[in-house]
N, C-alpha and C positions, 0 to 999 in steps of 0.2 A: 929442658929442666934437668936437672940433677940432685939425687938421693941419697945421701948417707946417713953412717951412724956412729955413734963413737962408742956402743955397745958389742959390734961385732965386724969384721970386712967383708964386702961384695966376694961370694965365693967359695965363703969358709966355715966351720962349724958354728952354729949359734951357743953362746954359754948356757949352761944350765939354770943359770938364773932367771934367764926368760923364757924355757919351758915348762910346760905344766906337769912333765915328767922327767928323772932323770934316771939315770943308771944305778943299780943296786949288783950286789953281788949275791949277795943272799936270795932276794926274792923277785930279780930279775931289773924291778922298777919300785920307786919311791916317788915323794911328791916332788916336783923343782917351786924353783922360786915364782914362776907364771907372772914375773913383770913385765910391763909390754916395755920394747927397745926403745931409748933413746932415736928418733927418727929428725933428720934435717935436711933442708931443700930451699935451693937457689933455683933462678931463671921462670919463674911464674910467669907465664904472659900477663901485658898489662891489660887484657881484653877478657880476662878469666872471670867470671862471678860467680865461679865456688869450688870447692878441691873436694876428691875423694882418695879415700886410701882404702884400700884393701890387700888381705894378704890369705895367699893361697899355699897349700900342700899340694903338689899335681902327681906324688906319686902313692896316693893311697890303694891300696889293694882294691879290686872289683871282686874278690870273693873271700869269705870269710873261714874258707874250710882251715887253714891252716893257724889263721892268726892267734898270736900269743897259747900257742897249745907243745905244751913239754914232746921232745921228741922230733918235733917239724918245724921245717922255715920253711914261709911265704919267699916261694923262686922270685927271683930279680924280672925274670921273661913274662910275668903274670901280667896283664892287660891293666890298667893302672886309672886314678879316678884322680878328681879335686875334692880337696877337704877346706872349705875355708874359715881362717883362723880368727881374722877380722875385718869388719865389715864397718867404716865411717865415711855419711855425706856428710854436704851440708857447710865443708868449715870453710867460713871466711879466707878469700884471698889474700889476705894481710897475714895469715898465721904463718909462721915460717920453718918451725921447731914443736916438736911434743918430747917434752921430758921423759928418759926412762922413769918408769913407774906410776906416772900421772894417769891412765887408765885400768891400768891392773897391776896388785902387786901382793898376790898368792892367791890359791886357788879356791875357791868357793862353790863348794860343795851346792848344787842346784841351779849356778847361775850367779851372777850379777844382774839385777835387774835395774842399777840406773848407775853404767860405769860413766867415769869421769870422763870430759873430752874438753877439745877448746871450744869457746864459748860461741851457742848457736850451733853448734854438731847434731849430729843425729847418727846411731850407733845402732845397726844391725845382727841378727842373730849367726851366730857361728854356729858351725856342725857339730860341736858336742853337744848341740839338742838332741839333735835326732840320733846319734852316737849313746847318747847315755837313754835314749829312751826306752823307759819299763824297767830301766836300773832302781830297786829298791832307795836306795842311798844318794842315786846320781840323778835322777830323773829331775830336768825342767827347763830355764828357759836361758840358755849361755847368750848374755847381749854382750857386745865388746868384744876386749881380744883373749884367748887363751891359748897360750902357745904349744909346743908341739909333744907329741907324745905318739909316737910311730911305733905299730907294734915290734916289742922287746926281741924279737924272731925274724925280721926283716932282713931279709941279705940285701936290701935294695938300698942305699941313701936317700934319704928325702929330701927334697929342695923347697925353700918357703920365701916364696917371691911376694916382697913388701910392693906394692905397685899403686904410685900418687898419680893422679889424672887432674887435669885442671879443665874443667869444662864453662861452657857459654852458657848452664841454667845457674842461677841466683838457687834454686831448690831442687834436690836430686827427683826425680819423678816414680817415687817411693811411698807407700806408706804401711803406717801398722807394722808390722814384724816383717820386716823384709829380709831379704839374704843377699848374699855375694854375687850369685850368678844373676837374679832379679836387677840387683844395681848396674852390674857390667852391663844385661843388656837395654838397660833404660836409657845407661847413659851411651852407648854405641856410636850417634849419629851424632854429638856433644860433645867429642874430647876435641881441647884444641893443644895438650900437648902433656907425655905422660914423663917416667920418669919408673926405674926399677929400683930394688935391692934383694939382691937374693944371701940367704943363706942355707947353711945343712944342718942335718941333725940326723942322729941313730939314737936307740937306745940297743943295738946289737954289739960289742963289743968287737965281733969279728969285722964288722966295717968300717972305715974308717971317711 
């Protein structure tokens, strides 16, 4: 299979328009536009009865001493985690395209609780649940996609691996509020053929 987008190239800075944060001069960060990318894909096996897509951050900090705090950046050498961004079973092997913007298109403050997908999806919770959890303001339940937002202090580049899996179950073996890592390893023993896209993103100015 094969993954692209006409939102961004395998490799290279993702726009602000599809983050959920962007650079500020003033206050470090402001809102982006949090549309999810334009996403396209050729070579589906004809044996597949249903795709998944997920999209992961793998280099989020393991400790929080440093993050977004005046005066320090979280070192590049710091031991490093997955954040993920978005979480879809479920879609029909006939889908072939998802429109930039068709799932999310600006940020919503507590969550999306029924984002748009192609028809018959099913859409898992992203880690700005637990991220925003006991945030006065932020706190609940992020279904869909929300794109990226790396603390503004990062010497580190973050990479946000888009990754479609076309598997042999008809229904991802999923339920209720599921997440990214639950999906990957339900479907483990299921893929009959995946496909990438990676992009980057800072909101550190000094990285590039």
């Amino acid at each position: 299979m094969h993954l692209l987008s006409s939102s961004f190239v395998h490799g290279q800075r993702i726009p602000e328009e599809f983050a959920f944060c962007a650079p500020d001069p003033a206050q470090h960060v402001r809102m982006g536009g949090n549309r999810n990318p334009h996403l396209r894909w050729t070579g589906v096996p004809s044996t597949a009865r249903s795709l998944v897509l997920l999209c992961v951050d793998v280099d989020v900090p393991t400790r929080p001493d440093d993050v977004n705090k005046e005066g320090r950046i979280v070192p590049a050498d710091l031991p490093r985690a997955n954040f993920w961004h978005w979480v879809m079973v479920d879609m029909p092997p006939s889908v072939s395209e998802i429109p930039a913007g068709l799932a999310a298109d600006g940020a919503v403050a507590r969550g999306k609780r029924d984002p748009r997908g192609p028809a018959g999806s099913r859409q898992g919770l992203n880690d700005y649940t637990r991220w925003f959890a006991g945030d006065a303001n932020m706190d609940g339940r992020y279904f869909g996609y929300d794109g990226p937002c790396p603390p503004w202090n990062d010497s580190l580049l973050h990479h946000y691996h888009f990754t479609l899996y076309a598997i042999d179950l008809a229904r991802c073996p999923v339920e209720g509020e599921f997440t990214g890592q639950q999906v990957k390893d339900a479907i483990a023993q299921h893929v009959l053929a995946e496909a990438r896209l990676t992009g980057t993103y800072s909101l550190n100015p000094a990285v590039k």
